[in-house]
C-alpha positions as CSV (number, residue, x, y, z in Angstrom):
1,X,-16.1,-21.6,37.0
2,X,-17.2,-21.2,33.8
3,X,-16.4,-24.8,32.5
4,X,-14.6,-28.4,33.7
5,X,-12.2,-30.7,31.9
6,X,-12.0,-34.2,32.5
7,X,-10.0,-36.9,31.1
8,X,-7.1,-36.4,31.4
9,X,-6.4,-39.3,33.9
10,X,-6.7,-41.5,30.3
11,X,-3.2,-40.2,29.2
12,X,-1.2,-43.3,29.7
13,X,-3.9,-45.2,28.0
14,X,-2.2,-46.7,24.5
15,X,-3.6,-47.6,21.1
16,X,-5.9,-50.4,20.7
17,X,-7.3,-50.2,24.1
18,X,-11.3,-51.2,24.8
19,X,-12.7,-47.8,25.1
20,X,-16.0,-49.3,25.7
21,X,-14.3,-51.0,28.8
22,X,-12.0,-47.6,29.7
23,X,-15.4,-45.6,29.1
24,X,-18.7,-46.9,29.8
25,X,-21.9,-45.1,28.8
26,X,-23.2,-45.2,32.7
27,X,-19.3,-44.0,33.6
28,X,-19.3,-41.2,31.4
29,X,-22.2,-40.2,32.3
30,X,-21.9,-40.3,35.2
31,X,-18.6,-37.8,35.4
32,X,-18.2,-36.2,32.4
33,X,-21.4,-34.6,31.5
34,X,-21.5,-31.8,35.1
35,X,-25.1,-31.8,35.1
36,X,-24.5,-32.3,38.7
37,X,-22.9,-29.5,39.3
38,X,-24.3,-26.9,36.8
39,X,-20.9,-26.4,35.6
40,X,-20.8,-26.7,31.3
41,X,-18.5,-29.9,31.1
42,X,-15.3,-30.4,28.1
43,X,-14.0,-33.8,26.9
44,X,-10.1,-33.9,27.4
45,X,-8.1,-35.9,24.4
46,X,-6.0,-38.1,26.0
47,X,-4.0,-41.0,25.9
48,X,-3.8,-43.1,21.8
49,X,-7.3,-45.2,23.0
50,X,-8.8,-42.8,20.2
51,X,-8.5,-39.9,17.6
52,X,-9.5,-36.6,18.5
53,X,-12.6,-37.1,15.8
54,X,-13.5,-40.7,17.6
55,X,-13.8,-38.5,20.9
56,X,-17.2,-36.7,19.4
57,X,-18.5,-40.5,19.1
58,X,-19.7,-41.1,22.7
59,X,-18.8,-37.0,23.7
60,X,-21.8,-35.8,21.3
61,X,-23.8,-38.2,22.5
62,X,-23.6,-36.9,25.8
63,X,-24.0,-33.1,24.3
64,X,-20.4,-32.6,25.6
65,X,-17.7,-30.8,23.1
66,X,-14.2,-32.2,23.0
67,X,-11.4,-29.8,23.9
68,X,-9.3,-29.0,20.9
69,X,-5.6,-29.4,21.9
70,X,-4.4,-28.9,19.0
71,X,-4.8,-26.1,16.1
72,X,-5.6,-28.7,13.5
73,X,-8.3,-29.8,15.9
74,X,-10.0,-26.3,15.9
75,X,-11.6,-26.8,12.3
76,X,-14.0,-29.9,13.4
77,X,-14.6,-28.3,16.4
78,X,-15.4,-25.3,14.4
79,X,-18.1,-27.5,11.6
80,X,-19.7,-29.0,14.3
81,X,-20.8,-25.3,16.4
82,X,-21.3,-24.0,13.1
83,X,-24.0,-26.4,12.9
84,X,-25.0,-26.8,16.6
85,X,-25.8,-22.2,15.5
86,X,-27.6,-22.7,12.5
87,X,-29.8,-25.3,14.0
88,X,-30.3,-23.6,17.5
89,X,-29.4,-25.7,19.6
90,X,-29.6,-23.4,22.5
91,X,-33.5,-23.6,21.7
92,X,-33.3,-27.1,21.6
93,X,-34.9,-29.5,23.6
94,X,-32.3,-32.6,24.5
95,X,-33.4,-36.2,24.3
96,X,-30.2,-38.4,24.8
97,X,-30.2,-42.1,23.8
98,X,-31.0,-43.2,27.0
99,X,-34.4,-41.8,27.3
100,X,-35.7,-41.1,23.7
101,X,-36.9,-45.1,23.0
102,X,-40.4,-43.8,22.7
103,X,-38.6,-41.8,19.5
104,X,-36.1,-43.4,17.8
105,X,-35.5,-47.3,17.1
106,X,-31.7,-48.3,16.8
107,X,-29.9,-50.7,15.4
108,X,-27.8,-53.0,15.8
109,X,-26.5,-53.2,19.2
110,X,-23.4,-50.7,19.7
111,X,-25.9,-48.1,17.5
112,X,-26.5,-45.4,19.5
113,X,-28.2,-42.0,18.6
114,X,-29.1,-38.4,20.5
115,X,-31.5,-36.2,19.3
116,X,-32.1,-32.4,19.8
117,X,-35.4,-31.0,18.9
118,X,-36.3,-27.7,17.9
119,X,-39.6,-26.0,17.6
120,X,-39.4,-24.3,14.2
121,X,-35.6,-26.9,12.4
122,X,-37.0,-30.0,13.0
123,X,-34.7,-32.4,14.4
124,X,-31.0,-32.9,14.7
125,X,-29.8,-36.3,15.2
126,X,-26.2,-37.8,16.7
127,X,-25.9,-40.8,15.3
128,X,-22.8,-42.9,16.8
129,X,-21.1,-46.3,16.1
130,X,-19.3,-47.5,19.8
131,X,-19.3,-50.7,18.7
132,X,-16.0,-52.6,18.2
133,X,-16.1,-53.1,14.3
134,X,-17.3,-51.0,11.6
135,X,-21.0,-51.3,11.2
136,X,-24.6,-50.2,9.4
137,X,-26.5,-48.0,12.2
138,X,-30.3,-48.2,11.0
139,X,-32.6,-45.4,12.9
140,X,-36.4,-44.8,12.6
141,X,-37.4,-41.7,14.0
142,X,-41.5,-41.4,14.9
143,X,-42.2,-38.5,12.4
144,X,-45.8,-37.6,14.5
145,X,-44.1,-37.7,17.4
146,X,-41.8,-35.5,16.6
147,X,-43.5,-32.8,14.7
148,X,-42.0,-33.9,11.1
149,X,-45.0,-35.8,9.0
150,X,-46.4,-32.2,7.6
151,X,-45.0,-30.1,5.1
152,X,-44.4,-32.4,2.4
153,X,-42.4,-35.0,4.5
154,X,-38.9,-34.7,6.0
155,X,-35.4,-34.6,4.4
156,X,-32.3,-35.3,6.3
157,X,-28.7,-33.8,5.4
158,X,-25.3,-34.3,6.9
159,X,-25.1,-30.9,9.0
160,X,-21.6,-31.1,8.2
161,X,-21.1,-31.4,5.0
162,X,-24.2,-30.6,3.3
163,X,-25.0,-33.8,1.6
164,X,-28.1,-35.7,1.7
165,X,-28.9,-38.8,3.9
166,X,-31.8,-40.9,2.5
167,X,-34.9,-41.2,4.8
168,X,-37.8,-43.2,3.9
169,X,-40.5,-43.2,5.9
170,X,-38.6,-42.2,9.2
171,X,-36.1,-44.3,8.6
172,X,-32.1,-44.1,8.0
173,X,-29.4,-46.1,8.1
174,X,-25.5,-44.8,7.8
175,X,-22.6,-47.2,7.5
176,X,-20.0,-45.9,10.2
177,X,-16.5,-47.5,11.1
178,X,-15.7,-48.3,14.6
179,X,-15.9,-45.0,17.1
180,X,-17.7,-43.2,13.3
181,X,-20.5,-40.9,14.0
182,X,-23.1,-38.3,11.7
183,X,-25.0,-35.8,12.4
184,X,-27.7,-35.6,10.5
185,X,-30.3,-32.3,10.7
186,X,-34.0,-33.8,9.8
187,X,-36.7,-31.4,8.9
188,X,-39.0,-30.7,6.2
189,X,-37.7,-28.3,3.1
190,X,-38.9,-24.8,5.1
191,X,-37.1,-26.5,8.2
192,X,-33.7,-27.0,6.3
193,X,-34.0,-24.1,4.7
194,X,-34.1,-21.7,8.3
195,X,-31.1,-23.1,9.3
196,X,-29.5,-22.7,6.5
197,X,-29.3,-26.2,5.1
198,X,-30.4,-27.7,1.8
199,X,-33.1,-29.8,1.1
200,X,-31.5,-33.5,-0.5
């Protein structure tokens, strides 16, 4: 096998369900992710619980792509592996939200955020909203401990669009609606630049 779907079993699900009650973190990571099996795992779309772009919320965060089912799906799909290239993510070490404490602060509850590292593109960051109403997600990375206080201090972009996220000091915030998510690519100017990415 080359890769597994799940979730399809969420196809009678309707509209203005509680995903956080139909999916919880310890759930989905517990099924959908195929670390246990070595098999590379894809998100399914169904059911009206959520959009196909509310799927890469808590899917991302899990460094699992959602299946397009759909030809308009392909072009987000598309922006976010053009991305996931230019910053190598192969290369990249993985530090999900549930063990990276030491290296991010999040805020408030429902705030949840992923990080990749890379040895030479700084840091790319999934920053998720799976909280029930829209909300301002405030993140502090530790700069030293992740290799980003030289070279003039870091920037951050949106790796999807190119524009700049302000960072002070580490820190971040991004005002997301309910199942919104960023990802933002961190780095100094040198770092931004090898991936292909402007400075802000």
């Amino acid at each position: 096998a080359t890769s597994y779907w799940d979730g399809e079993q969420f196809q009678g699900v309707g509209a203005g369900a509680d995903v956080s009650s139909l999916l919880p973190l310890d759930a989905f990571r517990a099924e959908f992710m195929g670390r246990q099996w070595g098999v590379p795992a894809e998100f399914l779309l169904a059911g009206a619980a959520y959009t196909f772009e509310q799927a890469w919320a808590f899917a991302l965060l899990h460094d699992v792509p959602v299946r397009a089912n759909a030809v308009g799906e392909l072009d987000l799909s598309r922006r976010i592996w053009r991305a996931m290239d230019a910053f190598g993510r192969p290369q990249a070490q993985w530090l999900p939200y549930w063990r990276n404490g030491d290296l991010v602060a999040v805020r408030p509850r429902g705030g949840l955020v992923s990080l990749y590292r890379h040895p030479r593109h700084g840091v790319l960051a999934v920053v998720s909203n799976l909280s029930a109403g829209s909300t301002t997600v405030r993140w502090r990375l530790d700069l030293t401990a992740l290799g980003l206080d030289g070279g003039g201090g870091p920037h951050a972009v949106d790796a999807l669009s190119g524009e700049p996220v302000t960072l002070r000091d580490g820190a971040a915030a991004v005002a997301l609606e309910p199942l919104g998510w960023r990802l933002v690519h961190v780095g100094t100017e040198a770092m931004l630049a090898q991936a292909g990415l402007p400075a802000d």
